[in-house]
C-alpha positions in Angstrom: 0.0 0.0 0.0 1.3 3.4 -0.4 0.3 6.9 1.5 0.3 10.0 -0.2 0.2 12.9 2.4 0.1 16.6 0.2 -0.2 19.9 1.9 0.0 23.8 -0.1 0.2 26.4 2.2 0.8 30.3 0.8 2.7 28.8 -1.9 4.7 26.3 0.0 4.8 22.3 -1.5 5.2 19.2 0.7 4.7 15.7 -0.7 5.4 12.3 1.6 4.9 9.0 0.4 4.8 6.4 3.1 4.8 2.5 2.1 1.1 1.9 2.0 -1.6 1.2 -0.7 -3.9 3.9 -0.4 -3.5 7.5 -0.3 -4.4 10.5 2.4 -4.3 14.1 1.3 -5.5 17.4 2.0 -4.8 21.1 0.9 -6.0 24.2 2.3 -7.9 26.2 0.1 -7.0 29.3 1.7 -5.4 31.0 3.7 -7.5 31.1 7.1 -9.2 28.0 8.4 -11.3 26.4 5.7 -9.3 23.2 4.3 -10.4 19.6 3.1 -9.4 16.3 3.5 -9.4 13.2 2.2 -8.8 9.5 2.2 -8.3 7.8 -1.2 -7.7 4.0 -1.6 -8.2 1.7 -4.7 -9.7 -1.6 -3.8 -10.1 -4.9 -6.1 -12.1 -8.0 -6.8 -12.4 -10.7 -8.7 -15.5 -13.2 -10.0 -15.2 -16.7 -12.1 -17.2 -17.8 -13.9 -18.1 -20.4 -16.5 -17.4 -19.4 -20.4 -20.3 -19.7 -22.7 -17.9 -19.1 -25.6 -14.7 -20.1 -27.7 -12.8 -18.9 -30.5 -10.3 -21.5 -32.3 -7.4 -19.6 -34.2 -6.0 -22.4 -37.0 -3.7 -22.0 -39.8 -2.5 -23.9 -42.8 1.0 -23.6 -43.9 2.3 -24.8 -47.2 5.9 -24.8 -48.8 7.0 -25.2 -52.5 9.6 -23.8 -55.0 7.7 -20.9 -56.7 5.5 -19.0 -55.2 2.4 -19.5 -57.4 2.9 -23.7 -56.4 2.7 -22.2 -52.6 -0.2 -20.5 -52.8 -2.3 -23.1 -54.8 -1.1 -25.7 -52.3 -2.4 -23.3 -49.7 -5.6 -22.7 -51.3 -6.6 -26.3 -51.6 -5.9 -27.2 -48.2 -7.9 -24.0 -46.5 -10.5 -25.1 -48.6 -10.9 -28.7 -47.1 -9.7 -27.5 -44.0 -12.9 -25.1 -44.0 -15.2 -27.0 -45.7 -14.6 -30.3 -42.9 -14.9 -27.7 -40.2 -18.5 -26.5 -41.6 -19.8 -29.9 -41.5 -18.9 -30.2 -38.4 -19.8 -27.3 -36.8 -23.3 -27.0 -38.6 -25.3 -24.2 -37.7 -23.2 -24.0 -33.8 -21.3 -21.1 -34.9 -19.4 -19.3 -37.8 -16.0 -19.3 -39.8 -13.8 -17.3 -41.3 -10.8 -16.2 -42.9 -8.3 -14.1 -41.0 -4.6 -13.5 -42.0 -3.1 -14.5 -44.9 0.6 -14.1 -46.0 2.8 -15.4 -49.0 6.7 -15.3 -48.4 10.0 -15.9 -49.7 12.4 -18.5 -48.1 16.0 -17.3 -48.3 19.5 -19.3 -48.1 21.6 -17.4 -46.0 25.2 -18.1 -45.5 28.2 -16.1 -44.9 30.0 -13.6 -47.2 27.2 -14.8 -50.0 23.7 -12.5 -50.8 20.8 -14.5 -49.5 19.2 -16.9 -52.1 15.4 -17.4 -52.5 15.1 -21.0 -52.2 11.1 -21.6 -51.8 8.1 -19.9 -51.1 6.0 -20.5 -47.9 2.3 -19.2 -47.9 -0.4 -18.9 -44.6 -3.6 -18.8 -44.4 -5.6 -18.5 -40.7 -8.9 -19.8 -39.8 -11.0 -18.6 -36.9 -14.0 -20.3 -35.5 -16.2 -18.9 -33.0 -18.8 -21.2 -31.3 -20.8 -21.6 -28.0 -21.0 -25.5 -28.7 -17.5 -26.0 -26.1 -18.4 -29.8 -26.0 -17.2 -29.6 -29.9 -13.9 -27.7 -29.6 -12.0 -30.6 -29.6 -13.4 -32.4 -32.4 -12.9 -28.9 -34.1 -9.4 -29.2 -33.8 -9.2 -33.3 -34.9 -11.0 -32.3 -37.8 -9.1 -29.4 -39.0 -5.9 -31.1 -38.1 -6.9 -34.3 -40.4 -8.1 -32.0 -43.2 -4.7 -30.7 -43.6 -4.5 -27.8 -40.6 -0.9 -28.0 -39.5 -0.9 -25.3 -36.7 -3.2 -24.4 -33.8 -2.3 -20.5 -33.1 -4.8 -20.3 -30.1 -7.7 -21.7 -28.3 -9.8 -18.8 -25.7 -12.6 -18.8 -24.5 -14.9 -15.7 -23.1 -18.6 -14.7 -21.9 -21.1 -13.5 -23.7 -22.6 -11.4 -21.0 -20.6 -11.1 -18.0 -23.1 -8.3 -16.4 -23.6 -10.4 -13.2 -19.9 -11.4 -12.9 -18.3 -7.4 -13.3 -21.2 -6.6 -10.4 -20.3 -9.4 -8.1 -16.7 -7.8 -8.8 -17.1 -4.2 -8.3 -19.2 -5.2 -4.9 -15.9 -6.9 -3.9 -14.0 -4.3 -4.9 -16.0 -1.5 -2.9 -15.8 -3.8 0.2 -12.2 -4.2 0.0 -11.4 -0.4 -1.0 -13.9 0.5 2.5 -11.9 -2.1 4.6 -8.5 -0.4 3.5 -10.2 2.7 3.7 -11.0 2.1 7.4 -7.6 0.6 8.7 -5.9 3.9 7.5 -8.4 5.9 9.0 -7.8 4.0 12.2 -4.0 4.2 11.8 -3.9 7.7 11.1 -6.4 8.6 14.1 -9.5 10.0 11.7 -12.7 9.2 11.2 -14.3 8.8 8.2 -16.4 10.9 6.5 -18.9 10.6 3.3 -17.6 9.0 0.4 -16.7 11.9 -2.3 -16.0 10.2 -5.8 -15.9 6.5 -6.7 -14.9 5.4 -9.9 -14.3 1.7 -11.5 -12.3 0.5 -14.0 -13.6 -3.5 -14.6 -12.6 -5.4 -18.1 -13.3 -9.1 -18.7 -10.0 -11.5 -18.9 -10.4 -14.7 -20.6 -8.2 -17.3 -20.2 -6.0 -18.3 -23.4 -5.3 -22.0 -24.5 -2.2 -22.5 -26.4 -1.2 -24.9 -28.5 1.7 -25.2 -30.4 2.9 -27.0 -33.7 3.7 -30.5 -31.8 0.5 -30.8 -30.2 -1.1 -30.1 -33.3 0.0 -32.7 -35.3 -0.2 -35.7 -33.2 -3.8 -37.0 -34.3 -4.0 -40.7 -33.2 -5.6 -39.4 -30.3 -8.9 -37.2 -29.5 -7.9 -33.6 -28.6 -8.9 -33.2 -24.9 -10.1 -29.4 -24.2 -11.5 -28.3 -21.2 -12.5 -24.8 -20.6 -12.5 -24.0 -16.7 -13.3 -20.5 -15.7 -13.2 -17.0 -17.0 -12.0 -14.8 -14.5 -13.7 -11.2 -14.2 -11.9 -8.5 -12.8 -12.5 -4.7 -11.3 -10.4 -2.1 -9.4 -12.7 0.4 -7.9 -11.4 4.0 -6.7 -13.1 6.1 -3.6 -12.5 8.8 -1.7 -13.4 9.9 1.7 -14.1 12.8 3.6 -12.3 12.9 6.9 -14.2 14.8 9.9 
């Protein structure tokens, strides 16, 4: 925790910071009696909850000597690829295209200007679906239609209203508890609450897979998607009588 104590007085500065997580300060607004102060602290909190949605990132990657053989290879096999992965996925969710790239392969060796030596052209797949029971069939059926690399796996929440309010009410609790141990250490009692903000985003929890455990398909891909984890950080500030 950090303290920041602040005081201005006709034109005079002082800042302390003290090792603690929240922050107490007060300035006089002029030069008589009339001043406020203040107790600000930032507290957190965190929800889980279950995901009611995935998104499979796939891509097929293809090698040849000119580029025109690369691409065609390509091109056949994102077909299949996305062609098995609609009859499998039905009418469960949707598919499409994302990135697509077409590069030369160079030789390089010392003291000698690189050599183009092949060509090696990508094409990426996304799939977005709320059927989770059929992600890892997904993934066997793209990797037997010619899908050679898995680039992610996440999954998320539709709607996680109820999950960023159960947050934020943890959050509030835990900024008044700090709020109130720093009031008690400094002596002060606490006063109305002056401005409270909250900054909450949801965080899903990613699923990589690399190249190796793409490619071994004598066995059913195993996926299962735990708990999304929903975050906030809420901000208040305190009058102290």
């Amino acid at each position: 925790m950090k303290l920041r104590l602040q005081a201005a007085v006709a034109g005079l500065a002082l800042s302390i910071i003290l090792p603690v997580s929240a922050s107490m300060a007060w300035a006089q607004t002029d030069a008589n009696t009339s001043s406020a102060r203040t107790i600000e602290v930032d507290g957190s909190g965190e929800t889980r909850t279950s995901p009611d949605t995935a998104d499979l990132d796939l891509a097929i990657d293809t090698q040849a000597k000119t580029a025109e053989e690369a691409a065609a290879r390509n091109a056949a096999l994102a077909t299949k690829v996305i062609d098995a992965l609609k009859t499998k996925l039905g009418d469960q969710g949707k598919i499409t295209t994302g990135g697509y790239s077409l590069d030369p392969q160079y030789d390089q060796r010392p003291s000698e200007n690189p050599r183009i030596i092949g060509y090696n052209a990508q094409n990426s797949v996304t799939v977005h679906t709320g059927a989770l029971d059929l992600v890892g069939a997904l993934i066997d059926t793209a990797i037997a239609a010619g899908a050679n690399r898995v680039n992610s796996l996440s999954f998320s929440v539709k709607d996680d209203t109820n999950a960023r309010t159960e947050a934020i009410a943890i959050a509030t609790r835990d900024a008044r508890v700090q709020a109130e141990a720093l009031a008690s250490a400094l002596n002060v009692k606490l006063g109305k609450v002056l401005k409270a903000t909250t900054v909450s985003q949801e965080r899903p929890i990613p699923i990589r897979m690399g190249r190796a455990m793409a490619m071994s398909a004598n066995v059913s891909t195993p996926v299962e998607p735990g708990e999304v984890t929903v975050p906030a950080t809420v901000s208040l500030t305190f009058e102290i009588e």
